[in-house]
N, C-alpha and C positions, 0 to 999 in steps of 0.2 A: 504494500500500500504506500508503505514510505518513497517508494523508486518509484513508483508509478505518479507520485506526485514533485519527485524533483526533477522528473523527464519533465512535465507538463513547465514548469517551471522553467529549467534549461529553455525547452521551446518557447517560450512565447519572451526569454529576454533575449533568443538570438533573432524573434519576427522584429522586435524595437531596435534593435543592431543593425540589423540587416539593412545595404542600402535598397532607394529605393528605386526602383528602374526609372532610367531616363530617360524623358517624353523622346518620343520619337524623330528623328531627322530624316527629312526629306529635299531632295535636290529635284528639277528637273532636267531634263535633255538641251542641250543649248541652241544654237540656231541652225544647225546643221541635224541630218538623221542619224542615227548613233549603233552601232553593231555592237550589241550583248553576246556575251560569251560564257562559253562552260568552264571556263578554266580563266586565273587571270594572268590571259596570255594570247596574243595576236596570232599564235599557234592552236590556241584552243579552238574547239568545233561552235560556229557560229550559232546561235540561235535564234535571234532575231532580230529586226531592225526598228527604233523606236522614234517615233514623228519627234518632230521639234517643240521643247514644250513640255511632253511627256513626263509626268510626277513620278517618281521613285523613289522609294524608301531606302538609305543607308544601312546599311547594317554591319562592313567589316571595310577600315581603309586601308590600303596599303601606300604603299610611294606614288605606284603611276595609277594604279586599278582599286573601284569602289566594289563594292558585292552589293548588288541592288535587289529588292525585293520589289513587284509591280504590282499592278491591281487587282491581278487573280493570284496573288501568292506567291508564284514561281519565281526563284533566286538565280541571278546571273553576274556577271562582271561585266562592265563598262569600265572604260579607260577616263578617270579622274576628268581632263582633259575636256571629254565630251559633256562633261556637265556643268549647268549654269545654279548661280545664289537665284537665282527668280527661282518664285515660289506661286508653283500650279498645281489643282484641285482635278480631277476627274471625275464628271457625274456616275454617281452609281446608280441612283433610282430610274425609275421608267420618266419620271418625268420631275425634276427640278425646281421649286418655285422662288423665286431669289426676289427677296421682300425691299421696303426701304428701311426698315428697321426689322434689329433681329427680335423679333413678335409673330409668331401666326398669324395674327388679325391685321397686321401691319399692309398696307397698299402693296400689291404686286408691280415688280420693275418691269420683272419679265421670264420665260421660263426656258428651261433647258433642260437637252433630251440627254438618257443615258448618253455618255462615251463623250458627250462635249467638254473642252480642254476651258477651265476659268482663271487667272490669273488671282492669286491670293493676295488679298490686301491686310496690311497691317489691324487692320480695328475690329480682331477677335472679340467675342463675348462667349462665356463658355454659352455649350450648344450651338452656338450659331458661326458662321465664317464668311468673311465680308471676301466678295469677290467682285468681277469686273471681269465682261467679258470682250470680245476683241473689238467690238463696233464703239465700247467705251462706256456702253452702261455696266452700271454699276449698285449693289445690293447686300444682303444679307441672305444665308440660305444657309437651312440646318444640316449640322454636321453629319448627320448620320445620312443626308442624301449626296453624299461628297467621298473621295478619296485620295489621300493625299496632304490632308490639313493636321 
């Protein structure tokens, strides 16, 4: 009884220790298309080519090569190089509604279909991510119909 409660113990002052994950980082594709790889190495077997723009998750850096993770999951390497500090969203919903304030009830700007590239603007609120898309309007749209934020 006694071990069973200084385990219990031990665990939850190494959950207070423990650090805690770091929000996640995200680059996009720069202005050029960008060839993903299985290996990071220009020898590696290509996997695919990624539009200009295209959000990617970070996940391991080395000198020349990132290991990106994309919007259906799948982990590759990109060449440092081909990726930009601009910061893009990918609609995940069937359909987008990007408000003027981050509110439901709030006026709609405008909408946007799965797969459309948004450009990320600084004036997060949580749940919501202010974006802007290429003709220049500009809004609010909830994070969970987004990917990449």
């Amino acid at each position: 009884m006694a071990s069973c409660r200084l385990i219990r113990v031990l665990f939850a002052a190494w959950l207070i220790a423990a650090p805690m994950p770091a929000a996640a980082e995200y680059r996009s594709v720069g202005d050029e298309p960008a060839l993903l790889y299985d290996s990071p190495s220009r020898e590696g077997r290509p996997l695919y080519v990624a539009s200009p723009g295209y959000p990617l998750e970070v996940v391991v850096t080395l000198e020349h090569w990132v290991k990106v993770r994309d919007v259906a999951g799948d982990l590759a390497w990109i060449e440092k190089r081909s990726l930009s500090d601009r910061r893009t969203v990918i609609v995940t919903a069937p359909l987008a509604a990007v408000r003027r304030q981050p509110e439901v009830g709030a006026p709609l700007v405008f909408e946007a279909q799965k797969g459309v590239l948004l450009e990320r603007l600084d004036g997060d609120v949580p749940g919501w991510v202010q974006v802007r898309h290429r003709d220049g309007q500009t809004g609010f749209v909830q994070a969970s119909q987004v990917w990449g934020a």
